[in-house]
C-alpha positions as CSV (number, residue, x, y, z in Angstrom):
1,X,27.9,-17.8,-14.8
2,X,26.7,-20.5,-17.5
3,X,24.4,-19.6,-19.9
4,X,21.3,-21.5,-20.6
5,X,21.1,-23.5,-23.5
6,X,17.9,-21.2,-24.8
7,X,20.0,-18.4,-24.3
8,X,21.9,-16.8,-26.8
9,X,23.9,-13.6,-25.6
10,X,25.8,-11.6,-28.2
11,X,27.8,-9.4,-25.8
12,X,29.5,-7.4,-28.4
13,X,26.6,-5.7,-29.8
14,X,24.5,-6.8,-26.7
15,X,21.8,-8.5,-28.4
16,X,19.7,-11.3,-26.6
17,X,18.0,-13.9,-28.3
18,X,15.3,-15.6,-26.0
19,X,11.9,-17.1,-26.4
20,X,9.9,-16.0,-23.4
21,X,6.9,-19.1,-23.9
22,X,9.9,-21.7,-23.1
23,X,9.1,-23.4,-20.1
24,X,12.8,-23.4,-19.0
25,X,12.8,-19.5,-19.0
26,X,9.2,-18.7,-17.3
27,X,9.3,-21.3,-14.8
28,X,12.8,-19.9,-13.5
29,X,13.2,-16.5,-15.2
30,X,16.0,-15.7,-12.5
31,X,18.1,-18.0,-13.8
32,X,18.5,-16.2,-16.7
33,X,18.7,-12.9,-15.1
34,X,22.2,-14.2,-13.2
35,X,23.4,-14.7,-16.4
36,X,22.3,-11.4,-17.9
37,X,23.8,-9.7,-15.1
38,X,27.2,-11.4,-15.8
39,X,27.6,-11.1,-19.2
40,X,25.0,-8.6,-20.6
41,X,22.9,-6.5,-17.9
42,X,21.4,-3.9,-20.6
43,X,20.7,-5.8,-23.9
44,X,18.2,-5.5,-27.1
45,X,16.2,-8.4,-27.0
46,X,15.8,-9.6,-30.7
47,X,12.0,-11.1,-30.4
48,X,10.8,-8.6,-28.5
49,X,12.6,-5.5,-30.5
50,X,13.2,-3.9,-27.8
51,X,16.4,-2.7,-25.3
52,X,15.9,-4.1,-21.7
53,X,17.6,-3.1,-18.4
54,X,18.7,-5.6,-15.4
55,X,20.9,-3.1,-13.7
56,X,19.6,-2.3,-10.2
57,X,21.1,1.5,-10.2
58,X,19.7,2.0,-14.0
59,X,16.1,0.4,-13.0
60,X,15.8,2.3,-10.4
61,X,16.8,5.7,-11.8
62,X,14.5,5.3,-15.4
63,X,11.5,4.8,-13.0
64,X,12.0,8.0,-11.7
65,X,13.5,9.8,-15.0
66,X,11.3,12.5,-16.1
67,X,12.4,12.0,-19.8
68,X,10.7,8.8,-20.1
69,X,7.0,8.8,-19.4
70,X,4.8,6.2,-19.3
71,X,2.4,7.5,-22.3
72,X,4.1,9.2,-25.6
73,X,1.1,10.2,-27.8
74,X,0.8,13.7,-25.2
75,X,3.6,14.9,-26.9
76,X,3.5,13.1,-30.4
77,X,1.1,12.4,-33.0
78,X,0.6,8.6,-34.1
79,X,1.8,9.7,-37.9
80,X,5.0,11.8,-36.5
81,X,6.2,8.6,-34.6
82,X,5.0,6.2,-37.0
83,X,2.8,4.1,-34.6
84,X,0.4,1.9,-35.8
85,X,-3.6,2.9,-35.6
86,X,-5.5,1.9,-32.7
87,X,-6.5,-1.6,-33.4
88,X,-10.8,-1.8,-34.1
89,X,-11.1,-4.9,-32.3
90,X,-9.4,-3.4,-29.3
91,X,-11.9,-0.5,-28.5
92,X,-12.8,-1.3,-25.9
93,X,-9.8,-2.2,-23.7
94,X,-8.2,0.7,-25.0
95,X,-11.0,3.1,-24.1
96,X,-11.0,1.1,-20.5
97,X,-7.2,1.9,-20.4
98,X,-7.1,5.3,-21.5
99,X,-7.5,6.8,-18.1
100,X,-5.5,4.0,-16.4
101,X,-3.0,5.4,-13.4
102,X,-0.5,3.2,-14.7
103,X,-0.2,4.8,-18.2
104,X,-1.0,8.6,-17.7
105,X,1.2,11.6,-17.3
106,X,1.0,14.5,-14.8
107,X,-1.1,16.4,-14.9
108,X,-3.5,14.2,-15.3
109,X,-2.1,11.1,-13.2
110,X,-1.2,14.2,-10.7
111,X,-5.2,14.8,-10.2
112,X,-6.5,11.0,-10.6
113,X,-3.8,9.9,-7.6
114,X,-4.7,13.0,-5.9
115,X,-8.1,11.6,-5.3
116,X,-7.1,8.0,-4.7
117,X,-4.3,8.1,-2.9
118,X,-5.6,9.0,0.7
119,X,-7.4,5.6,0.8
120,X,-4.2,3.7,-0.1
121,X,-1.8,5.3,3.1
122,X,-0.3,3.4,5.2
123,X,-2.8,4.6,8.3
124,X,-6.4,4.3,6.7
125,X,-5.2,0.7,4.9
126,X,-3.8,-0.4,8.5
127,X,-7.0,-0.3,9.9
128,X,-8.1,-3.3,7.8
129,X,-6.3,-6.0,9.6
130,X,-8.9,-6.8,11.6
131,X,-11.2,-7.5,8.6
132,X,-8.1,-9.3,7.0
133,X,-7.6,-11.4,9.9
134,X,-11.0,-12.8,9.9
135,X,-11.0,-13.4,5.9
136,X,-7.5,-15.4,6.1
137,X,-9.1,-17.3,9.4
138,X,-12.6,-18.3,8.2
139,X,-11.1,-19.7,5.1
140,X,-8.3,-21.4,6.5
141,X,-11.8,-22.8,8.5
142,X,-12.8,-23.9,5.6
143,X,-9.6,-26.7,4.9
144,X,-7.6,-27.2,7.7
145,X,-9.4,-30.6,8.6
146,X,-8.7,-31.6,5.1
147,X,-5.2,-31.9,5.4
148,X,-4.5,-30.8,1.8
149,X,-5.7,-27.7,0.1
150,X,-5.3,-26.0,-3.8
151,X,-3.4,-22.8,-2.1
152,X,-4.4,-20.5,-4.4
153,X,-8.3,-21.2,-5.6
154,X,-9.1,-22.0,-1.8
155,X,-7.3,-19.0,-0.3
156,X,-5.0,-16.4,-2.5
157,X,-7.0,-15.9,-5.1
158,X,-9.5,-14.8,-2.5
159,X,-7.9,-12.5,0.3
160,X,-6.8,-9.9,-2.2
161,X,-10.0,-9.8,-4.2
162,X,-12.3,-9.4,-1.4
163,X,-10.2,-6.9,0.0
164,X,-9.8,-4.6,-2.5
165,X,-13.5,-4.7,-3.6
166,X,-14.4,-3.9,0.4
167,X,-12.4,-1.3,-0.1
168,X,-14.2,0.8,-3.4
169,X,-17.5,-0.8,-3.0
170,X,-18.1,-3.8,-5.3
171,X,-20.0,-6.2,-3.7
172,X,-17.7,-9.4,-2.5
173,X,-20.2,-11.9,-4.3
174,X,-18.9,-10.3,-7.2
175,X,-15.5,-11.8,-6.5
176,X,-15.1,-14.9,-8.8
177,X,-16.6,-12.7,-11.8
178,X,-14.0,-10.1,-11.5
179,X,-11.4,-12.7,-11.2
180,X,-12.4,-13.8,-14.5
181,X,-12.6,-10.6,-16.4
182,X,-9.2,-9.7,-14.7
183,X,-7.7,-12.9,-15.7
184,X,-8.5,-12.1,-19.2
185,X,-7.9,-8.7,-19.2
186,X,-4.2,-8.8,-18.0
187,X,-3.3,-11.1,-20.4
188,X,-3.1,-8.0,-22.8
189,X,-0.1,-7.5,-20.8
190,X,1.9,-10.5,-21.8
191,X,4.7,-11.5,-24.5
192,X,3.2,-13.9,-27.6
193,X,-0.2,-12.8,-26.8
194,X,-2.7,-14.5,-28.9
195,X,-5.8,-12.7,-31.5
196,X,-8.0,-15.0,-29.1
197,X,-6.2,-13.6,-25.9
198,X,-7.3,-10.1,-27.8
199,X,-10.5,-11.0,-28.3
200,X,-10.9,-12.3,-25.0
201,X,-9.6,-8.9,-23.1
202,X,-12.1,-7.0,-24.9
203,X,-14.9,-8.6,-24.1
204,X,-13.9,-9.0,-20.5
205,X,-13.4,-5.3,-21.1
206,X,-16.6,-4.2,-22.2
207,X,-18.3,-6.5,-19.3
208,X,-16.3,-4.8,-16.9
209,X,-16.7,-1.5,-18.1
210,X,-20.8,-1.9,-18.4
211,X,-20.9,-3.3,-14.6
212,X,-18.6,-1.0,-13.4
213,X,-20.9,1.8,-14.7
214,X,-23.9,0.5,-12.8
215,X,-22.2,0.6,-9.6
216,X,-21.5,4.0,-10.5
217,X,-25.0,5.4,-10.9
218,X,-25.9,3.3,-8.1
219,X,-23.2,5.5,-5.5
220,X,-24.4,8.7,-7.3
221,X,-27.9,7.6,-6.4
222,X,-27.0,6.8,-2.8
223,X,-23.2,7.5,-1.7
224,X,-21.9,5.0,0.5
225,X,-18.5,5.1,2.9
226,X,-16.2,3.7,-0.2
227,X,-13.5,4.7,-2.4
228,X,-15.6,4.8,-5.2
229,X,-18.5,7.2,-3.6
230,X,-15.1,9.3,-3.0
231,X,-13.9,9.1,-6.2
232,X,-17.3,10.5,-7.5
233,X,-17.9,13.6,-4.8
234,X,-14.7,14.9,-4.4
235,X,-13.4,17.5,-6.7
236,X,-9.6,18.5,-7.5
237,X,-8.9,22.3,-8.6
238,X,-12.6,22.4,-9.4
239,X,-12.8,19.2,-11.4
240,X,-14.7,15.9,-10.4
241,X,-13.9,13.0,-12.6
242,X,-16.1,12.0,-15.7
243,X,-17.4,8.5,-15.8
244,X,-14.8,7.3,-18.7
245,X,-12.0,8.5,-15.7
246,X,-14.2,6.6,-12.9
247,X,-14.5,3.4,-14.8
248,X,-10.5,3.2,-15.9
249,X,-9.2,4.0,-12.4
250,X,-12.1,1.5,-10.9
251,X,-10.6,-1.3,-13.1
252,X,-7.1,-0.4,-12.5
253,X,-7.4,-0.2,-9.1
254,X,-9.4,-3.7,-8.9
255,X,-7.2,-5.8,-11.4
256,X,-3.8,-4.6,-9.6
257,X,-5.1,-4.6,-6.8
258,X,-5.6,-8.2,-6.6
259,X,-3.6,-10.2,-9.5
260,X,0.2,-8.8,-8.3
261,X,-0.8,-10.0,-4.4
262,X,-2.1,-13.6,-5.5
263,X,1.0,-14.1,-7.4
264,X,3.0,-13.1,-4.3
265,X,0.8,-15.2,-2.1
266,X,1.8,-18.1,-3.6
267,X,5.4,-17.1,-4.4
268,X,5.9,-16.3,-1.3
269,X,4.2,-20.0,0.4
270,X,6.8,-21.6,-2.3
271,X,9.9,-19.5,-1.4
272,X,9.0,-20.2,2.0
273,X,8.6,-24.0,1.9
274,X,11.9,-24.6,0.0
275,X,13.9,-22.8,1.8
276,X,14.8,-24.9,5.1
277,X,13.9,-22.3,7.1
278,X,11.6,-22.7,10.4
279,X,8.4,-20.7,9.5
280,X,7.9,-20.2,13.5
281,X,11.2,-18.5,13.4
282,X,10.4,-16.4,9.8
283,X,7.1,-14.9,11.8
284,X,8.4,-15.4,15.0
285,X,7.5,-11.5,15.6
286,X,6.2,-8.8,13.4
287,X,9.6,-7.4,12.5
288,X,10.9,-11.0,11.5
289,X,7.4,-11.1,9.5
290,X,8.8,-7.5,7.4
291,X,12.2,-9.0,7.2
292,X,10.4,-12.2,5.3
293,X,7.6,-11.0,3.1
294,X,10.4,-8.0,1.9
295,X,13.0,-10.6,0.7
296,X,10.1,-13.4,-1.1
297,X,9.1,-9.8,-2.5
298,X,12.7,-9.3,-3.7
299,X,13.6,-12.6,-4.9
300,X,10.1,-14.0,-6.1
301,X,8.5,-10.7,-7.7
302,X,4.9,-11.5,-9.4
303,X,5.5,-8.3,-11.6
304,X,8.9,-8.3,-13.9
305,X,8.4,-5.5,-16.6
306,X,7.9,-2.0,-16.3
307,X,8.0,-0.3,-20.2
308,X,8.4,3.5,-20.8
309,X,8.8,6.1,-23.8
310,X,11.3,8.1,-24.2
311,X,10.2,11.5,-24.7
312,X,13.3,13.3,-25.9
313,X,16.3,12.1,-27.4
314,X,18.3,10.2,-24.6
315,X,21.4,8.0,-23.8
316,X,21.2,5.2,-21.2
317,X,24.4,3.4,-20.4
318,X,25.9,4.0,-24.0
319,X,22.4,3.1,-25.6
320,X,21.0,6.0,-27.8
321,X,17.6,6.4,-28.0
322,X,15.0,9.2,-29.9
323,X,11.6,10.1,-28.8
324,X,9.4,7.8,-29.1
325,X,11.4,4.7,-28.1
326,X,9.9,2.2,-26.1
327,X,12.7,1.0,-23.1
328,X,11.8,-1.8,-20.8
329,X,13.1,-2.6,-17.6
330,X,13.1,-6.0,-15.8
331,X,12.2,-4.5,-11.9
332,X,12.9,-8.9,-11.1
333,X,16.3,-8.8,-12.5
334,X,17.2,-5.6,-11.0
335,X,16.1,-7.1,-7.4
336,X,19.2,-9.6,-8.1
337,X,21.7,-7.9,-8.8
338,X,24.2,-8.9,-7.8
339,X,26.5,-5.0,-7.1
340,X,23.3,-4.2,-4.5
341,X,22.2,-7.7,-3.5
342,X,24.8,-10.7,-2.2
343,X,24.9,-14.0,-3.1
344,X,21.5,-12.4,-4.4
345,X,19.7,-15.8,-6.1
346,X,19.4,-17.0,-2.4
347,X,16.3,-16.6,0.2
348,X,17.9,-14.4,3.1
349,X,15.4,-13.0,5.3
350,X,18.0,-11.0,7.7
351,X,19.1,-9.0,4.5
352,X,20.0,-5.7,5.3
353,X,20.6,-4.5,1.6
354,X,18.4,-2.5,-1.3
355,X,15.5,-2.3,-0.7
356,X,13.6,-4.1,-3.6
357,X,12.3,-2.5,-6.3
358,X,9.1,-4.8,-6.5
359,X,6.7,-2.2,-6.7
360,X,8.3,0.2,-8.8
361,X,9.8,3.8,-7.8
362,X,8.8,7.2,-8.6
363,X,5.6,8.5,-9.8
364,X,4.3,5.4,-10.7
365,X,5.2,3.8,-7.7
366,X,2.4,1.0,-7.0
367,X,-0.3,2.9,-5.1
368,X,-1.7,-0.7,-3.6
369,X,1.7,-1.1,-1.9
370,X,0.8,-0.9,1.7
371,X,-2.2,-2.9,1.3
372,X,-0.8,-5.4,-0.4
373,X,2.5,-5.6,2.5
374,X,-0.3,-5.5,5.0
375,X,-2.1,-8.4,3.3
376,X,1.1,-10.4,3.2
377,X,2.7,-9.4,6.5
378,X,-1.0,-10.8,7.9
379,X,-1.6,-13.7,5.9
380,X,1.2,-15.7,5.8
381,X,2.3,-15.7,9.7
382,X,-1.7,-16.7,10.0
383,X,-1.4,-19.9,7.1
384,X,1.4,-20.9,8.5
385,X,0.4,-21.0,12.1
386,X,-2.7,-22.7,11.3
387,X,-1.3,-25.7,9.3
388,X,1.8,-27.2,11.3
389,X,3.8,-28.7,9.4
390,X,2.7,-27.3,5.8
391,X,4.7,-29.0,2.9
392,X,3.8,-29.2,-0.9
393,X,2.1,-31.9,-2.2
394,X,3.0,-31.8,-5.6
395,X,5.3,-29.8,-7.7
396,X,3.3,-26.3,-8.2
397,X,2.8,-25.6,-11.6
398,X,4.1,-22.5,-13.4
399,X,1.7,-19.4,-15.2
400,X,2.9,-19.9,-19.0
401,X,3.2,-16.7,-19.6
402,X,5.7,-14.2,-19.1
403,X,5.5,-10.5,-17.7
404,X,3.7,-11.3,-14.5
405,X,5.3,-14.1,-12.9
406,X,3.1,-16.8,-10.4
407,X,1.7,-19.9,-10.3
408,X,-1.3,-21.5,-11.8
409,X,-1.2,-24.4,-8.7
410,X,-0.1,-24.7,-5.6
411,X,-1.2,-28.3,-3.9
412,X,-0.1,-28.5,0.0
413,X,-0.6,-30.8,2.6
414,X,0.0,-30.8,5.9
């Protein structure tokens, strides 16, 4: 496997050097990841200071290890690890992620999922498909006489949006203002991020946090049929959630919610439409329609890093690490591995391999997960019946960023 030219793989003390804002890496990260797999699947990656995993088998088992955790400071004092102080400017995202799903540790993500996770199983989120239907339809309405559409502001940055703020309570017309504030909140979450890119998630932060807090006192004023009304009335073990809890797991559950399934809506159109397969024959029924949205999951993955802590001292495929060592693991690169996946760079919809690791494993395994297969497994049979003979327009432009991975356009015509 060559090695890109931005590349540079020591592979005797398995350091990486690789700047993740060059266009060649973000625009086809799994390029790269071959050639990690073939001459450097674990490796410390010098700019971000920092040992990575690609390896299917060791992805998969850190997600699930209980000595790593997704939070360290339960167990350790900022002084006895020598992290830095909470950042001033930063108050309040970090107040807004303190009771995040994604970061907490049972017990406490034990009692938070407790209380979400009913709304999130396969059997209540399968009764949405009708509504889903309609949504993919009327907007389709809205283009298909065009004969060209911007995929993603017209109709995937939409679907998910609406959906998931149906589902706890927000009001849909709220829709292109949470986009916003999500937009600029996740970008906390990427490699090189900016002062301004801080500045800008904290704000979207606090504007979040203060709407999110109306809606609140507007469901304990008058409880509706949501997952938010839920979330207030029903107590755990005696406990109900405070409003600090209410407002983190609101905004976690409304930015991932939504940004992971656009990126995959769009992924997934562009897997789809390079390919040279027959979309007729790729939905041709709904097991066909599995088959297809679980390998563009597999091989075009909108999320690529999962980090953890290690909370005791540990060794991972001859790597040593103490507590307090932050690991990350590439869940992309371990979808291409090529011991689980073969000839794994390549769109094959009758796989019958792994099963991807897209939404993570373990406890943190993406709560969203059937509702965002059921969006896809309904939206995309639905585009692509609609608009015969759906081809891109232009050549769809690449997020510059790195961490989630989608696209910023994606022109088709038909």
């Amino acid at each position: 496997m060559t090695i890109p030219p931005f590349l540079s793989i020591d592979r005797t003390s398995r350091h990486v050097s690789l700047d993740a804002r060059n266009p060649a890496f973000y625009g086809n990260p799994n390029a790269v990841y071959a050639a990690l797999h073939a001459h450097c699947p674990t490796f410390y990656w010098s700019e971000q200071k920092q040992w990575f995993f690609t390896g299917y088998d060791h992805v998969n088992a850190l997600l699930r290890d209980r000595r790593f955790g997704r939070q360290i400071l339960h167990i350790a004092s900022r002084e006895e690890l020598g992290l830095a102080e909470p950042m001033p400017h930063l108050a309040s995202f970090d107040l807004s992620e303190r009771y995040s799903l994604l970061e907490l540790e049972p017990p406490e993500h034990t009692r938070l999922r407790t209380l979400v996770n009913r709304a999130f199983v396969s059997r209540h989120v399968e009764k949405m498909k009708p509504e889903l239907e309609e949504l993919a339809n009327r907007l389709i309405d809205g283009f298909a006489d065009k004969g060209e559409v911007e995929l993603l502001s017209a109709f995937a940055d939409i679907i998910p949006v609406t959906m998931i703020a149906r589902m706890i309570g927000i009001p849909e017309e709220m829709g292109p203002q949470l986009l916003k504030w999500s937009h600029a909140y996740v970008r906390m979450y990427m490699f090189g991020r900016t002062r301004a890119d801080e500045d800008a998630a904290e704000q979207a932060a606090r504007e979040f946090s203060d709407y999110v807090k109306t809606v609140i006192a507007e469901r304990r004023a008058e409880p509706r049929d949501d997952l938010l009304t839920h979330m207030i009335h029903t107590e755990h073990k005696g406990q109900y959630l405070t409003e600090d809890e209410l407002v983190s797991t609101t905004i976690v559950l409304l930015n991932a919610g939504h940004e992971a399934t656009v990126h995959q809506i769009g992924n997934s159109v562009r897997i789809i439409l390079v390919s040279g397969y027959d979309p007729a024959e790729l939905f041709r029924d709904e097991t066909a329609t599995e088959c297809t949205v679980e390998e563009s999951l597999r091989i075009g993955a909108p999320v690529h890093i999962f980090q953890r802590w290690a909370l005791e001292p540990v060794e991972i495929d001859g790597v040593s690490f103490k507590r307090g060592d932050k690991v990350s693991l590439i869940l992309a690169a371990a979808n291409l591995d090529p011991a689980k996946f073969t000839d794994p760079l390549t769109f094959r919809p009758d796989r019958n391999e792994a099963a991807n690791l897209s939404f993570g494993a373990g406890i943190h395994f993406c709560i969203g997960a059937p509702l965002a297969r059921l969006e896809l497994n309904v939206v995309l049979p639905i585009l692509f019946e609609r608009l015969a003979g759906l081809r891109l327009a232009k050549t769809p432009v690449v997020k510059d960023v790195y961490h989630f991975h989608g696209l910023d356009r994606l022109d088709l015509a038909w």
